[in-house]
Structure formats: structure tokens, C-alpha cells
C-alpha positions as CSV (number, residue, x, y, z in Angstrom):
1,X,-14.1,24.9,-2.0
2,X,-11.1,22.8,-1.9
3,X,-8.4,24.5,-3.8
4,X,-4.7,23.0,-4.7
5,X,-2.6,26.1,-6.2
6,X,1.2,24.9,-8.2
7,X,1.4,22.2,-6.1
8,X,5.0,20.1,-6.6
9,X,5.0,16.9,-3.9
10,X,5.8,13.5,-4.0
11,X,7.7,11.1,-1.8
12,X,10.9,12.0,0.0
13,X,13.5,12.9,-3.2
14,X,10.3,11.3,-5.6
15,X,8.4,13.5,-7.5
16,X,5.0,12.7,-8.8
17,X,2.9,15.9,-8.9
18,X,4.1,19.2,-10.7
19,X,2.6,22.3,-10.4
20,X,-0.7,21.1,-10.4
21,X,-3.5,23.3,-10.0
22,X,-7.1,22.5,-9.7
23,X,-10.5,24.2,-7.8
24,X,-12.7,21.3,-6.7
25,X,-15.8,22.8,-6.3
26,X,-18.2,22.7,-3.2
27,X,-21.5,20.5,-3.8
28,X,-20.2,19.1,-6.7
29,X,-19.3,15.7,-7.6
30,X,-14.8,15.3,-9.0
31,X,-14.0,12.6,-10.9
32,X,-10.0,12.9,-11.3
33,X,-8.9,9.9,-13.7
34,X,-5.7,9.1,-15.2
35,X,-3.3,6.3,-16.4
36,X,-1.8,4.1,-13.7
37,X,1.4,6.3,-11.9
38,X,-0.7,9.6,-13.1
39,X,-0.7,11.0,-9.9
40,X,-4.1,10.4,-8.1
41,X,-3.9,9.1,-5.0
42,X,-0.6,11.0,-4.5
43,X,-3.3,14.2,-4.6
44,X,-5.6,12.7,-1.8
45,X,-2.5,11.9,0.3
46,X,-0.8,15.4,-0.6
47,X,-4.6,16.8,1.0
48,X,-4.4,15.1,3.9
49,X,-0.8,15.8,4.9
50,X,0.4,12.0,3.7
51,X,3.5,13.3,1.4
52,X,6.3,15.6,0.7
53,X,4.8,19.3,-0.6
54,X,8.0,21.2,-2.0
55,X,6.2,24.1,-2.8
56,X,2.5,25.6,-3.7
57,X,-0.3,25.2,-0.8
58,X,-3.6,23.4,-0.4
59,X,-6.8,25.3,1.2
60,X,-9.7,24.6,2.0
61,X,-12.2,27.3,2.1
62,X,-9.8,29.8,2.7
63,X,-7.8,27.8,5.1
64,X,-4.2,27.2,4.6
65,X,-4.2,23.3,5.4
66,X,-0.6,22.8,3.6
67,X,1.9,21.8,6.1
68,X,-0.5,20.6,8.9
69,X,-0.5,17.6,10.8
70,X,-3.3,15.1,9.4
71,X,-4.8,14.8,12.4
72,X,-5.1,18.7,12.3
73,X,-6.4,18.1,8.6
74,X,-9.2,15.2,9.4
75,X,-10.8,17.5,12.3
76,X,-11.4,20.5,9.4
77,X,-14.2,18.0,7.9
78,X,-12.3,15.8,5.6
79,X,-13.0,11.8,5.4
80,X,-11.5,9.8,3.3
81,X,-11.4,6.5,2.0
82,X,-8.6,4.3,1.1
83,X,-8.4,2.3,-2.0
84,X,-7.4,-0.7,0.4
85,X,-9.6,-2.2,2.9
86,X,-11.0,0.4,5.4
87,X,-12.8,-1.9,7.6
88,X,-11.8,-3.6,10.9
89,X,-12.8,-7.2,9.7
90,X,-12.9,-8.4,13.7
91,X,-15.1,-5.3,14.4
92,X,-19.0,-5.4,14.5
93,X,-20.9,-3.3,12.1
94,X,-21.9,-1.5,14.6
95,X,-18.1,-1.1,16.2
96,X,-16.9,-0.1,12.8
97,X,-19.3,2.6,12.5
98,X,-18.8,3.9,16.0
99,X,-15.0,3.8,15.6
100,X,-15.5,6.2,12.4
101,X,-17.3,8.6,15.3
102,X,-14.4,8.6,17.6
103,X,-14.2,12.2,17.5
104,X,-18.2,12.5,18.6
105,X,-19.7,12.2,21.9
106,X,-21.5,8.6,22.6
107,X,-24.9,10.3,22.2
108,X,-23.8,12.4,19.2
109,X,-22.6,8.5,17.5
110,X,-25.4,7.2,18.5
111,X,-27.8,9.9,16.7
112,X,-25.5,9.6,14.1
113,X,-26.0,6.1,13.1
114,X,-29.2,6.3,13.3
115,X,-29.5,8.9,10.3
116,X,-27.4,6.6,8.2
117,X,-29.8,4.3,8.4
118,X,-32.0,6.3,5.8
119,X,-29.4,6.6,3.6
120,X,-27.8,2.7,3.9
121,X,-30.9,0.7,5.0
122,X,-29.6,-3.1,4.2
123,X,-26.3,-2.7,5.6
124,X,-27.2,-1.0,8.6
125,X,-30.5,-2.8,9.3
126,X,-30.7,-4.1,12.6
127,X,-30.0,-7.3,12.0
128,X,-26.8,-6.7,10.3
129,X,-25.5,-4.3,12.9
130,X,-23.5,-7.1,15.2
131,X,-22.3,-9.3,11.8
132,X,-18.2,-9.1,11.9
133,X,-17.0,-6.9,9.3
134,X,-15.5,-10.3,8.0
135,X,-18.8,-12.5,7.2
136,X,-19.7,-9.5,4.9
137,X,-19.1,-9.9,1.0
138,X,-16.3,-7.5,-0.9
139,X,-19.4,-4.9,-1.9
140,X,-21.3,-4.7,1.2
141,X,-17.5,-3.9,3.2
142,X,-17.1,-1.0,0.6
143,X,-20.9,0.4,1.0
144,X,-20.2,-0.3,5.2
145,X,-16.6,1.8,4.1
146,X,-18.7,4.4,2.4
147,X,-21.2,4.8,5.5
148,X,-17.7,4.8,8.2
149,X,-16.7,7.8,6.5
150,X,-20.5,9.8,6.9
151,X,-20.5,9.2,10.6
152,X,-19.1,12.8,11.0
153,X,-20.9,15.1,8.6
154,X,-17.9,15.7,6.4
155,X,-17.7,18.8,4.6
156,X,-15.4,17.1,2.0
157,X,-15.2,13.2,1.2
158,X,-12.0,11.9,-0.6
159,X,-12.5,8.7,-2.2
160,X,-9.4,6.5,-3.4
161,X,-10.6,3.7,-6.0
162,X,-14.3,3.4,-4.0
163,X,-15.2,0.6,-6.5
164,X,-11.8,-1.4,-6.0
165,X,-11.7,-5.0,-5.4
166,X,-15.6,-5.0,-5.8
167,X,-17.4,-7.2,-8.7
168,X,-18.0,-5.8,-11.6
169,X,-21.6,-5.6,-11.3
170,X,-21.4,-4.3,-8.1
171,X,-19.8,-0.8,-9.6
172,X,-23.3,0.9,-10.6
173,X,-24.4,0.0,-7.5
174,X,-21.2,2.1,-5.6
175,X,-20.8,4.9,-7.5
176,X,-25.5,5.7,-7.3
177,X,-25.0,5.8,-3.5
178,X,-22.5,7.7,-3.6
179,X,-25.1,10.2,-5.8
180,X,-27.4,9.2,-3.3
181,X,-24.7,10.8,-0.9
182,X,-24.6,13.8,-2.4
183,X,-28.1,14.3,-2.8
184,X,-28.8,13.9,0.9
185,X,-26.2,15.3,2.3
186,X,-24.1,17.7,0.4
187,X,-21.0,17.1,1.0
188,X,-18.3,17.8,-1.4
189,X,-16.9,14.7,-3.1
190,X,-13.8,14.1,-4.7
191,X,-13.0,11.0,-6.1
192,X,-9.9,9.5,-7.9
193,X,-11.1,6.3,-9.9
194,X,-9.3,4.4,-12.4
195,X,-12.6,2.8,-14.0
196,X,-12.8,6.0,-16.1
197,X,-15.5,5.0,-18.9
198,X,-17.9,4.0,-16.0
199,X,-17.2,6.9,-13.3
200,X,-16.7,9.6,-15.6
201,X,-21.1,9.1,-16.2
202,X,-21.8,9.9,-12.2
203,X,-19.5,12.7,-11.9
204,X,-19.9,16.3,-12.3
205,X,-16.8,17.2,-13.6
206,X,-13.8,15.1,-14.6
207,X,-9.9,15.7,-14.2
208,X,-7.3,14.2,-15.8
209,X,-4.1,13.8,-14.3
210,X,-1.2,12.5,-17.0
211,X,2.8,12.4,-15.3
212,X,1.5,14.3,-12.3
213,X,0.5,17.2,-14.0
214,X,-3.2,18.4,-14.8
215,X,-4.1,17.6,-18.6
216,X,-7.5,18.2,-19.0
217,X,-10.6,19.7,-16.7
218,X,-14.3,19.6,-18.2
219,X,-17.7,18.5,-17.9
220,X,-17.6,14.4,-16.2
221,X,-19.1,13.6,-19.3
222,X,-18.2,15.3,-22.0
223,X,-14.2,14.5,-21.2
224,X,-15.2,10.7,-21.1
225,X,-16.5,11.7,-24.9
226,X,-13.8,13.8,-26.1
227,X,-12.1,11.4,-28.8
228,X,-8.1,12.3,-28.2
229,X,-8.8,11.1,-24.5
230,X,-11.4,8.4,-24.4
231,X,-9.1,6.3,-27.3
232,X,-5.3,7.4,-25.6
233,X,-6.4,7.0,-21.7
234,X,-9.3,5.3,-21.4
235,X,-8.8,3.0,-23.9
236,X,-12.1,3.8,-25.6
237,X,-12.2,3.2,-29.5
């Protein structure tokens, strides 16, 4: 279980989060929505050692990872994925995914893709594997985004924005492998999303974030239908 106890952080003399507390459950699916400058993706940095923490800590299974270097933080089984591109467009399919390995041996990558193959089997299908990152569309570069970060067996995925940039239609499609993801694999998956009326449906329990503080924690769904939310944040009528 991830857990982030009063935590105050923010940017040099900036503020953005305020005693925020939250338990982000193991084996479970986190949506964590808000308005724009809420505080989300100041969280997934704060977890992975990216900001300024003035006080409170953030563990992870009992471990004290506040203060750590991120490098120190990425090696106790967190991935994550950035809301902006997180592919090496002049890299292979292939490269990209062995690059997300680097901390395996060769063999151990190599195994490794090979299981992802079951869970993503059009991008990684053979003959996709030496395409440039770059010939690929905006969706098939997040779902190749999605894969980079399984390489390792992550005990904890952090997703910024994973629908971002992508085509509208092309959301569903995202946020089911990411189910998909879970289901196979277990990992626990926290994701901050601004698409609220759509990710709030695949989650397993939803958090909103308003000024950097925690407003609201519930069932995905049933804070996507609570009436003073859906109409004042997710502009739901």
C-alpha cells in the first residue's frame, strides 16, 4: 500500500499540496481527478522524489520513501508515466522497450518482452518490433508508453494524463488495457486524469484533489455521480 500521510510540498517557496493525506490501496485501481492547478501531478512527482516535501512522509509498504533520491525510489518498484511524450521517437520498438529494462539483465529483458506480448499483441507483434517510435500514430506511442513502463514487474504504476494528446476515440481503448493490466498482472495503479466523467467509470476508487488539498475519497463511480461534484468539477449537468 502506497500511503502519503499530511503531506505539504510544492516547488521551491510554491506551495501546491497541503496536508494531504490519502491510502492508495494495493490491487486496486486510483483515479485522482481535479480541476486544472488541483494538485495532481504535483502528487506523482512529490512520490517519486520530483519536488519540495516541507513536512509529512510518503511510504510505501512500510518503507519511508520521503526524502530519497528517485533513482533510490524507481528501484523499490515504481514506474511511471509522464503526461508528455515518454517515447524515444528515434528508438525501435524494440529499443524503447529494452531501454525501459535497463535495470534487468539482457536475458531477463529479453523474457520480459516476450510476456508483454500477451498482454499488447498488435504493438509488439513482430512486425512492428523494429518500426521507429516516430512512424507510429499518437495512440499506438501511448499503448507502446504503457507497455515501457511493464518491462519491470512494477509493484506500483503512476500514470500522469495516460489518455493525453490521444484521440478521442482512442480513450476507451487506453483506459480497458490498462484494466487489462491490472487483471494480469496486479500491479497497483494510480492514475491522475483530467478526463474525469470518462476515467472515473474504469477506476476503483476516485480522489479528488481541489487547491492541493484532498476533497473527496469514494467509490470511482459513485463520486463521478455525486451531484455537488459531477456539476462544480466535472462540469457534468
Amino acid at each position: 500500500m502506497l500511503k502519503v500521510k499530511n503531506l505539504n510540498a510544492g516547488y521551491g517557496h510554491r506551495q501546491i499540496l497541503y496536508d494531504l493525506s490519502m491510502e492508495l490501496k494495493k490491487n486496486k485501481i486510483s483515479i485522482i481527478v481535479g480541476p486544472n492547478g488541483a494538485g495532481k501531478t504535483t502528487l506523482i512527482r512529490s512520490i517519486l522524489g520530483l519536488t519540495t516535501i516541507y513536512s509529512g512522509e510518503i511510504t510505501l509498504n512500510g518503507t519511508n520513501l520521503t526524502g530519497l533520491p528517485t533513482h533510490t525510489i524507481v528501484r523499490s518498484g515504481i514506474t511511471y508515466l509522464r503526461q508528455k511524450e515518454s517515447v524515444f521517437p528515434n528508438l525501435t520498438v524494440r529499443e524503447n522497450l529494452e531501454a525501459g529494462g535497463y535495470l534487468l539483465s539482457k536475458d531477463q529483458r529479453a523474457k520480459r518482452i516476450e510476456e508483454l506480448r500477451e498482454v499488447f499483441p498488435t504493438i509488439l507483434k513482430e512486425e512492428y518490433m523494429q518500426n521507429k517510435a516516430d512512424n507510429l500514430s499518437g495512440g499506438e506511442r501511448r499503448i507502446l508508453s504503457l507497455a515501457i513502463t511493464l518491462v519491470r514487474k512494477p509493484k506500483v504504476m503512476l500514470l500522469d494524463e495516460p489518455t493525453a494528446g490521444v484521440m478521442p476515440k482512442l480513450t476507451s481503448q487506453i483506459f480497458n488495457k490498462i484494466k487489462d493490466i491490472r487483471k494480469r498482472t496486479k500491479p497497483q495503479i494510480i492514475i491522475t486524469e483530467q478526463k474525469a466523467e470518462i476515467a472515473l467509470k474504469y477506476g476503483d476508487i476516485g480522489y479528488l484533489l481541489v487547491n492541493g488539498a484532498l476533497k473527496a475519497e469514494m467509490d470511482a463511480e459513485k463520486l463521478l455521480e455525486t451531484p455537488e461534484f459531477a456539476s462544480k468539477y466535472f462540469g457534468i449537468a
